[in-house]
ROPAZA-82349 format. One record per atom (N, C-alpha, C, O): x, y, z. Coordinates in steps of 0.2 Angstrom, whole numbers, padded with zeros to 4 digits, always signed. Example, Ala and Ser with C-alpha at 12.3 -4.5 7.8 and 13.67 -1.06 7.14 Angstrom:
BEGIN
+0066-0028+0039
+0062-0022+0039
+0066-0016+0039
+0071-0017+0042
+0064-0011+0035
+0068-0005+0036
+0064+0000+0039
+0067+0006+0040
END
This chain:
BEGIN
+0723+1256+0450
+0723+1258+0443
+0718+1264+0442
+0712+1264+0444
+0720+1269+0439
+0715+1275+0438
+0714+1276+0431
+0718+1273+0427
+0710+1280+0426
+0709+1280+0422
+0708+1287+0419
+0704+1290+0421
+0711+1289+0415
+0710+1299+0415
+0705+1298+0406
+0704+1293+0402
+0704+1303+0406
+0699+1302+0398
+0702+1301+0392
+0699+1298+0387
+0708+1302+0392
+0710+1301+0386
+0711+1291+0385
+0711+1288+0381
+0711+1290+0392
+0714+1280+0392
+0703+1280+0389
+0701+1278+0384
+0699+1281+0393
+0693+1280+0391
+0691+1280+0383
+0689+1275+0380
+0692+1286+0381
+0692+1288+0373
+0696+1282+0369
+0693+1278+0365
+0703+1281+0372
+0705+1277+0365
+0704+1269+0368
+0708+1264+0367
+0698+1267+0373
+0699+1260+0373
+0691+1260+0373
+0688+1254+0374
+0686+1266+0370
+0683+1267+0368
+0682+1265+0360
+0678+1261+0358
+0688+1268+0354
+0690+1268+0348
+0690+1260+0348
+0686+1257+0345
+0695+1258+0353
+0696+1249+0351
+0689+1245+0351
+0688+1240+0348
+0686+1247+0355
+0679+1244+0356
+0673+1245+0351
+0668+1243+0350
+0677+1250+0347
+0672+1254+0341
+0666+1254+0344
+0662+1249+0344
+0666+1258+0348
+0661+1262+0354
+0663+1269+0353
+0668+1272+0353
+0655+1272+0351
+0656+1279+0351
+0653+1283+0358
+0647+1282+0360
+0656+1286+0360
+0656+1288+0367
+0654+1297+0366
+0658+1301+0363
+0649+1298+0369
+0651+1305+0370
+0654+1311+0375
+0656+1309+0380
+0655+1316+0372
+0660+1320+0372
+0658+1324+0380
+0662+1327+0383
+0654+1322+0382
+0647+1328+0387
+0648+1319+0392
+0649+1321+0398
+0648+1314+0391
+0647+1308+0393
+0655+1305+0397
+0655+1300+0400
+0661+1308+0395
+0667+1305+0395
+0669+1306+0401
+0672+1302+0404
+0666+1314+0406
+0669+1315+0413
+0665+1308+0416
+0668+1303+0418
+0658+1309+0416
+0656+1305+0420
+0656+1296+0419
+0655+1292+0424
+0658+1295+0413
+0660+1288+0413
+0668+1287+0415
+0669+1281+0417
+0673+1291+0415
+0679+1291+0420
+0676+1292+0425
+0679+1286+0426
+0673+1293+0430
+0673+1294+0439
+0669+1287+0438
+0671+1282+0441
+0664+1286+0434
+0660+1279+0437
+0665+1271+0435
+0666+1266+0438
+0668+1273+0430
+0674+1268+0428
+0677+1269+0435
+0677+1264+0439
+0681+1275+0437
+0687+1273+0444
+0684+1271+0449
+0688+1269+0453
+0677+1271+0451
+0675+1269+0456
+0673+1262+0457
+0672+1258+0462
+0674+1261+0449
+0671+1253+0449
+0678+1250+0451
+0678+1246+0456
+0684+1252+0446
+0690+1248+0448
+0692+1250+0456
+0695+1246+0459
+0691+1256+0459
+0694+1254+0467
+0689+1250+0470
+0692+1247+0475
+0683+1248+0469
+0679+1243+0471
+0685+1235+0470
+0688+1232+0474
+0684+1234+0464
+0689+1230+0464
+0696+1228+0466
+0699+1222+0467
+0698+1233+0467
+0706+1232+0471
+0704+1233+0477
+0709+1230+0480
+0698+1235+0483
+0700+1231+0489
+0695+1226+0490
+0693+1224+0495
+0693+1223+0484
+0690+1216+0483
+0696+1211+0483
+0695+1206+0485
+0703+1212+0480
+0707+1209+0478
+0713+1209+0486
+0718+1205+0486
+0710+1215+0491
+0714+1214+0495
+0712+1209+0502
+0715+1209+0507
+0706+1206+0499
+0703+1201+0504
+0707+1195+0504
+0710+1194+0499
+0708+1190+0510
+0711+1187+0510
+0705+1179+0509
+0700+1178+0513
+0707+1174+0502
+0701+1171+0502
+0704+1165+0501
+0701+1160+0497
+0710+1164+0503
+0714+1155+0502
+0709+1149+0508
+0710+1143+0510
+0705+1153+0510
+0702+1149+0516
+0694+1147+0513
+0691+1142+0514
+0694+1153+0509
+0685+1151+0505
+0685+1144+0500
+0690+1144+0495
+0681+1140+0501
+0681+1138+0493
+0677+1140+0489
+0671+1143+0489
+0680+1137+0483
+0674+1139+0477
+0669+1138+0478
+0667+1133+0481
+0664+1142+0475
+0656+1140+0477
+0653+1142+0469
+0654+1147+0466
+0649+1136+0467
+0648+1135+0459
+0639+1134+0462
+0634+1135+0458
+0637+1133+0468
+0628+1137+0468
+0626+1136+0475
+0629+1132+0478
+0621+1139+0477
+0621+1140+0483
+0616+1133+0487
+0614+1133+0493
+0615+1129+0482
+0612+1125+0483
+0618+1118+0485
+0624+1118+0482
+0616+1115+0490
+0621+1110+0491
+0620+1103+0490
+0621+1098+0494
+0617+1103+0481
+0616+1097+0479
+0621+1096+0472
+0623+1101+0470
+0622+1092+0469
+0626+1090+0462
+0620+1091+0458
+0614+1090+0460
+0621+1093+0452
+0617+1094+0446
+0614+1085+0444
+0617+1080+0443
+0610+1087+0444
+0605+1081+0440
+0607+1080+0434
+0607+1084+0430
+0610+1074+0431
+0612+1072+0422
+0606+1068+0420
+0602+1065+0424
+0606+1069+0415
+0603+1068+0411
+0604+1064+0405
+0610+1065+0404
+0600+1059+0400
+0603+1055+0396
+0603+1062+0389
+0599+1067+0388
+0609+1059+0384
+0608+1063+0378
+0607+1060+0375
+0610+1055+0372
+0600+1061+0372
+0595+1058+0367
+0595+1063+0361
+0593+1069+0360
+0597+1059+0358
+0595+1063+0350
+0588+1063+0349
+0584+1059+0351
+0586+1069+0346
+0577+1069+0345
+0577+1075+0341
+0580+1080+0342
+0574+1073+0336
+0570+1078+0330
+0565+1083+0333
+0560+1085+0329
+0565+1084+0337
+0557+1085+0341
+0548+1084+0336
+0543+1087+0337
+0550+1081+0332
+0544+1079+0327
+0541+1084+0325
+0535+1083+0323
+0546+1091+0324
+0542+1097+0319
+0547+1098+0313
+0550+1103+0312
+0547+1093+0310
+0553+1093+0302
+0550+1096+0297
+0553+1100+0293
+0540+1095+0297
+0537+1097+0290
+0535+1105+0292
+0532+1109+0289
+0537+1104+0297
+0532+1112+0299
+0541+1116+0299
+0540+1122+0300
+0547+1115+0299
+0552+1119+0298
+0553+1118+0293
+0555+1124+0291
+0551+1114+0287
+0554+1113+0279
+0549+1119+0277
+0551+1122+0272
+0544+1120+0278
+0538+1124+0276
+0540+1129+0276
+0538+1132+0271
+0546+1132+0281
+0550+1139+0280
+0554+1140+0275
+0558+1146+0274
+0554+1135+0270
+0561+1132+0266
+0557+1137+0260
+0551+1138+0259
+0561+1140+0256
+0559+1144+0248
+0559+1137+0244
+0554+1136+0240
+0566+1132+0246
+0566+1128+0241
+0568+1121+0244
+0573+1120+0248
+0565+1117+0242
+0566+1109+0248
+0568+1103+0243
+0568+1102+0237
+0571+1100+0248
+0571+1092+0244
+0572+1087+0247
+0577+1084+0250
+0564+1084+0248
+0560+1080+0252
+0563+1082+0260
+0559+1084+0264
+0570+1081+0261
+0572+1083+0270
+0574+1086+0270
+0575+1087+0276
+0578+1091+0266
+0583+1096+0267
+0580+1102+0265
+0576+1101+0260
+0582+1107+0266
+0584+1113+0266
+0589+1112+0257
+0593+1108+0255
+0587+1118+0253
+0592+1117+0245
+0594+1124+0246
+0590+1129+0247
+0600+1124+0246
+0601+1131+0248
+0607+1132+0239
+0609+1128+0235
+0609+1138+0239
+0615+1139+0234
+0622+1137+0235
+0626+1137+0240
+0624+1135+0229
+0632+1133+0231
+0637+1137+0233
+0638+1142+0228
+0641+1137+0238
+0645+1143+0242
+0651+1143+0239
+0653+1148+0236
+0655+1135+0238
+0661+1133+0237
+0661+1130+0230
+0656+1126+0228
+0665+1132+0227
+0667+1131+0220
+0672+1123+0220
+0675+1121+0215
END
């Protein structure tokens, strides 16, 4: 897959990404060199690899899920303009 400046520019626009004009040779040659990097990435043969999720060869550690307030409610309500006793009083959104 190759890319000429005008596919840059308009997937620039999509991105509402403004790109400069002095900027567009050299982001074409560094974009095509990334995508041939990846096409003979994709001509390795890798039905033999398996997946590898860390380079460590232990299972993740679980942990219990504990609900916990972390015991700073009065020091976050103090951020509040407007409070009531435990919450947050904010403006009504919905009619």
């Amino acid at each position: 897959m190759s890319l000429d400046k005008e596919k840059i520019k308009h997937v620039a626009k999509l991105a509402r990404i403004s790109v400069n004009e002095a900027k567009v040779d050299s982001l074409t040659k560094d974009l095509n060199s990334i995508f041939k990097f990846i096409e003979q990435l994709n001509e390795l043969d890798t039905s033999n690899v398996e997946p590898l999720t860390s380079i460590l060869n232990e299972s993740l550690r679980t942990r219990k899920d504990l609900i916990n307030d972390g015991k700073i409610r009065d020091k976050i309500l103090q951020n509040s303009p407007k409070k009531n006793d435990e919450f947050f009083v904010v403006p009504k959104v919905v009619e």
